[in-house]
Steps between C-alpha positions, in 0.01 A plus 500: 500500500101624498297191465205353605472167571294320204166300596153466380233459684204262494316798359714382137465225299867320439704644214544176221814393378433611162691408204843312541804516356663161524906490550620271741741650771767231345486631167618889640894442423591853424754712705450767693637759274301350211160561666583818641608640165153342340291660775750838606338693190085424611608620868391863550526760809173624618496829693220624616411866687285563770336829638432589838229739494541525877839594580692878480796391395638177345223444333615236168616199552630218263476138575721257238412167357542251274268342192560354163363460202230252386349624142744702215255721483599626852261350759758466847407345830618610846346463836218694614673652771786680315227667324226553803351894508773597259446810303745432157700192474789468288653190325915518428597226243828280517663752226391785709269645338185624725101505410250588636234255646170451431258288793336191300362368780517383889498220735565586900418136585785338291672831496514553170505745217495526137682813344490608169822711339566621080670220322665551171418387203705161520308486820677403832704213653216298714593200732376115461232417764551162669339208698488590850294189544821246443774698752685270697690571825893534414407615164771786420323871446611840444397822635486788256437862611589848591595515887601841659472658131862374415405310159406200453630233702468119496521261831468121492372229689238226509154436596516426815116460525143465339164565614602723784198662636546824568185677678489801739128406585548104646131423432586556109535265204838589457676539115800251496814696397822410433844504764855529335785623662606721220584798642266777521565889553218794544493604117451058389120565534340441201770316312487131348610204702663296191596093419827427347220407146507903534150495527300718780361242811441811720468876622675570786306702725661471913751385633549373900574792702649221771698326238669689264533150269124463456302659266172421336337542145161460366492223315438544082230266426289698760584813283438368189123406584429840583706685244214489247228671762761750598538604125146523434358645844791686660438268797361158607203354543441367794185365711479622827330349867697699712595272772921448618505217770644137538354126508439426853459158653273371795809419683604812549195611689532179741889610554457860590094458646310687251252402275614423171391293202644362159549796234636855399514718809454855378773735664408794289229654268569724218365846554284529235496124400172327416609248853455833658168602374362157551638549869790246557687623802869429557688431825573727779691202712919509387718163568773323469520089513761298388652790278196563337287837561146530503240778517217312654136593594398556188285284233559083393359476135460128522389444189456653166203452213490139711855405470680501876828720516660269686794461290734756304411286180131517541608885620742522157099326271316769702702778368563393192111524472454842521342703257470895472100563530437156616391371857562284774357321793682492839436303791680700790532429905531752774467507807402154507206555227480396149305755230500482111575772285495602170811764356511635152865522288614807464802620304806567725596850447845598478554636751288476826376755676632614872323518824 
């Protein structure tokens, strides 16, 4: 299954929790055929077709997802990458009946998007949104989707665990998602991850190509917060530094015999990013110790507007700080010299430009 792993850098301020909806995981006593028949009829197929402009032959291609439905007036959410550089995308109801898909809006970071299709007049069937906040491991879930194209299917399972940080960039603030072992197929993508309250906890959204009983889904309450933004701006908002890196520790330095002090070593700069233009420099330097790779040789930001980053909660305030056309003052060491600086917000576009 295409995915990308989910992470956001420090460049973004953390996503809230937004609004919950309160139902205890002891409180979800329906079967498995009750939820699935509550949920079955919000579950679409998304199909979406792609052009290559460059090739002779062979030129359309279709990729298959999953999404449901979150408004009866037709608003649908899938993931982002069911959907990426598609040319017309498609939505087939549970009766069967097919319509045609209109882009609301996008996230790639939490790899999501927001679809519009023609409801009737009664409008549509639209899905409960649940606390994602409350999950507990054990806590029985179903998988919903469309894998292979064969209909919709339903696995179960149970959360098997929260606040997984996913991240293909280890100096990021990763997202915490959640890990079932519901079964998922190429074709799940997109679908809801769903307590036995039949409400919606998650979207699933990968699943562990080296374990074929893991999968992952973004969690709801993460959606939720943005959801508004998305429906008013076609994307999110973001502020944007432009830095991807990891908290570093003086320790390190005296075990491997380089010079390095208490902060956020910066392993890469955005091209484009306002870090870059204020001249942060990543690492050059690539190793491994005690399981953990770094890209060293590049920038410490010790501290930030006077508050040390010496610890991911003083890393998690410093984010959360950041404001789109505001600014910020950096301490930073290299090379065994300190210098201030002073970096202006910018928004984070979305999607960055390549080298």
């Amino acid at each position: 299954m295409k995915r990308r792993l989910i992470c956001v850098f420090i460049c973004l301020s953390m996503i809230g929790s937004g609004k919950a909806w309160v139902s205890a995981a002891s409180d979800c006593t329906k079967s498995a055929p009750e939820v699935f028949r509550r949920i079955s009829p919000s579950v679409v197929s998304v199909a979406a077709v792609f052009i290559d402009p460059l090739a002779v032959s062979n030129r359309v291609s279709t990729t298959l997802g999953s999404g449901f439905i979150i408004d009866p007036s037709g608003l649908v959410i899938t993931n982002y990458h069911v959907i990426e550089g598609c040319g017309a995308i498609t939505a087939t109801l549970a009766n069967g009946h097919m319509e045609r898909a209109a882009l609301v809006g996008i996230d790639p970071i939490l790899d999501l998007a927001i679809l519009r299709i023609p409801a009737p007049s009664q409008g549509l069937t639209s899905v409960q949104l649940g606390d994602s906040t409350s999950i507990e491991v054990g806590e029985d879930v179903l998988v919903i989707g469309n894998p292979f194209g064969l209909g919709q299917t339903v696995t179960r399972g149970v959360i098997s665990g929260i606040h997984r940080a996913l991240s293909s960039a280890p100096m990021s603030t990763a997202l915490p998602v959640i890990q079932s072992d519901a079964a998922l197929q190429p074709g799940s993508s997109g679908g809801p991850l769903v307590n036995l309250c039949g409400e919606v906890i998650g979207i699933n959204t990968a699943m562990f190509e080296r374990g074929p009983d893991i999968g992952f889904a973004i969690p709801i309450h993460l959606v939720k917060a943005i959801l508004p933004q998305l429906l008013k701006e076609g994307r999110v908002i973001r502020p944007w530094l432009g830095v991807v890196g990891k908290l570093v520790g003086a320790e390190l330095g005296q075990i491997i015999n380089l010079a390095i002090v208490d902060g956020f070593l910066v392993e890469s700069v955005e091209p484009g990013s306002p870090a870059e233009q204020a001249g942060l420099r990543g690492g050059d330097l690539p190793i491994s110790f005690a399981g953990t790779e770094f890209l060293l040789g590049g920038d410490i930001i010790t501290s930030a507007n006077g508050m040390p980053l010496d610890s991911p909660e003083n890393l998690t305030t410093f984010i959360e700080s950041l404001e789109v056309g505001g600014k910020v003052r950096l301490t930073v060491y290299h090379e065994g010299k300190t210098q201030e600086m002073e970096v202006g917000i910018g928004e984070r576009p979305t999607f960055l430009p390549l080298r």
